[in-house]
N, C-alpha and C positions, 0 to 999 in steps of 0.2 A: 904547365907550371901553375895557374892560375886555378887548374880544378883542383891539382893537387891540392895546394895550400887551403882550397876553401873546404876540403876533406877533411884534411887534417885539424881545420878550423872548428866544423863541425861535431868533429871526435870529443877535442880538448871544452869543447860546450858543454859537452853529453856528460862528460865526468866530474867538470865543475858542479851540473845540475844533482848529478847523485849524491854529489858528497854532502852538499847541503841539505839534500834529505834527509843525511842518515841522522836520526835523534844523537845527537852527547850523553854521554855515561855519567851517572853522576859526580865521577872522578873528575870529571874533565870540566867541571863548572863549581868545583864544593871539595875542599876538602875536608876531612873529618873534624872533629872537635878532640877528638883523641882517648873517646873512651867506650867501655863497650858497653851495649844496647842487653840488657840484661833483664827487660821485662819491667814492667810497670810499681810505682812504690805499693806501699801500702794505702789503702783509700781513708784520704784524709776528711773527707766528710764537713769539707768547706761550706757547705751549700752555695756553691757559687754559681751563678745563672752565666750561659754564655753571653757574648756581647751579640747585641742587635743593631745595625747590623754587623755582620764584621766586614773587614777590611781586604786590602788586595795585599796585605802583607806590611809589618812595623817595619817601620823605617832603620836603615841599618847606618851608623857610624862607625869611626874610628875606633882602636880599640885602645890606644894609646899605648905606651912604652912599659905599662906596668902588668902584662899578663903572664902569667905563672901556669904553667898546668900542673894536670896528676892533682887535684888538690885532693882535702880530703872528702868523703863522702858522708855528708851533716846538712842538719836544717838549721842548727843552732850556733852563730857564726860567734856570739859574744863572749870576751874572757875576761877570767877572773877579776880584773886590775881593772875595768873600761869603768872610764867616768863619761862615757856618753849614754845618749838617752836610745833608749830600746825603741826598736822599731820592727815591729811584724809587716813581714810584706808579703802578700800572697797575690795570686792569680791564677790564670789559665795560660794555655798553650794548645792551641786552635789552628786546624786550617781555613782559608780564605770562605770557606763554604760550611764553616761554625761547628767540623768534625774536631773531636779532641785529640791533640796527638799525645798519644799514652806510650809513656817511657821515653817520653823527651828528656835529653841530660839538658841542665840547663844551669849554669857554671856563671857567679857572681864575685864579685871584689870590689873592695872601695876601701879609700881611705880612712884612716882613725881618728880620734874624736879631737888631733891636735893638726889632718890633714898630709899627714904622714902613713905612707904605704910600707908592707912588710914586704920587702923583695929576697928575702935570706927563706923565711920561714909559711905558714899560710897565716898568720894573720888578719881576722876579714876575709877569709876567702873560702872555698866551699862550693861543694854541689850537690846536687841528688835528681834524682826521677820524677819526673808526674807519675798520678798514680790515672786508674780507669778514667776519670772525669777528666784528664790533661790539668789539673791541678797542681799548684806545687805552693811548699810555705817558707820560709826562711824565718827565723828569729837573731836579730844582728842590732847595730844602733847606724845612728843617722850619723853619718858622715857630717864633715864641715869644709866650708869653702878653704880653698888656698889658693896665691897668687895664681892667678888669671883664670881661677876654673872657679862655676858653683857649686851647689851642693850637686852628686849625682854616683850611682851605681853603676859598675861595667859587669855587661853580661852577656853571656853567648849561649845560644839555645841551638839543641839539632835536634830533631826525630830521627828515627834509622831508616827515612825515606825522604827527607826536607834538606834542604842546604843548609848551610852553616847560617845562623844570626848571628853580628856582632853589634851590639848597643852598645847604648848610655841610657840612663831612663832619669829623671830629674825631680825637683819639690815644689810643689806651685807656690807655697810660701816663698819664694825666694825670688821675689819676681825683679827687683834689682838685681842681684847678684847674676840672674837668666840671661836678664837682654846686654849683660857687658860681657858671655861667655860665648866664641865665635862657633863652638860645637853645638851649644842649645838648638835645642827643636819644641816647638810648640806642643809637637803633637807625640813627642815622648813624657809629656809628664804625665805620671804617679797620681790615681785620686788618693786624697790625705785626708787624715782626721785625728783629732788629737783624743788619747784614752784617760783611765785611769792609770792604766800600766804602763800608758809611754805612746806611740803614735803609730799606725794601723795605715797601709799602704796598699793598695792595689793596684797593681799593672797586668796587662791582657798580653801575652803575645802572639803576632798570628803569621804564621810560617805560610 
């Protein structure tokens, strides 16, 4: 009884050990972002240098109760009626190892200049492609605080080989409003600068 059992002990080892060999699909750790991978935008000619170094990967948050898909496919997220101030935010979209991921969708929202979300309609919201250099630009304005949150952007990045990102990215001006905000992260904020045309943002993300 006792060989038997340590047979069968040995057996049920042996397949435990296979199983945990075999790699995960990318199914089974990521699910999609929900859009299709359609090739690269057109090259926006940012001139933007990659980060040095880069990272093991941006930090991922909550996405909070406000995400919408299907949005529409735009760089220019601002309408007619906004009395907020214009904010260009551009960047990259990088692997850990400073490759650009070209035709990453990468899918942003944020509140209106009164801190009021469009959950009917896309309001603020919008996406598009990096182009060859993993680049991509949005033209939108700067959100405003509301109760218990700061100023900040929600956005989800995928390549059609990387997991899903889901962030927040935030204002370093805002550095009251940060440390009373339980989602803030240091190392999600936005380099800022203020323009003639309104205020110029860059965030890196790196898959």
């Amino acid at each position: 009884m006792s060989s038997t059992f340590n047979t069968r002990r040995r057996i049920l080892n042996s397949i435990a050990a296979a199983c945990l060999a075999i790699p995960l699909s990318k199914s089974a750790y990521s699910k999609s972002i929900g859009y299709a991978f359609s090739g690269p935008a057109a090259d926006r000619d940012l001139g933007l240098l990659p980060l040095r170094p880069c990272t093991s990967g941006t930090r991922s948050t909550t996405a909070g109760p406000f995400y919408t898909p299907s949005t529409p496919l735009r760089s220019d997220l601002r309408e007619p009626d906004t009395k907020g101030s214009t904010l260009v935010l551009e960047g990259l979209v990088m692997t850990s190892d400073c490759r650009p991921v070209v035709g990453a969708v990468i899918d942003i929202w944020h509140c209106d200049e009164n801190g009021r979300y469009d959950n009917v309609g896309y309001r603020y919201r919008g996406h598009q492609y990096t182009d060859a250099a993993g680049s991509y630009q949005f033209t939108t304005i700067r959100p405003t605080i509301y109760t218990g949150r700061t100023e900040h952007i929600h956005v989800k990045v995928q390549g059609e080989g990387t997991r899903l990102l889901t962030t927040q990215i935030y204002f370093p001006d805002q550095q009251a409003h940060n440390s009373q905000d339980w989602i803030y992260k240091d190392e999600l904020l936005m380099n800022l600068k203020k323009t003639d045309q309104g205020w110029y943002g860059r965030f890196d993300f790196i898959l």
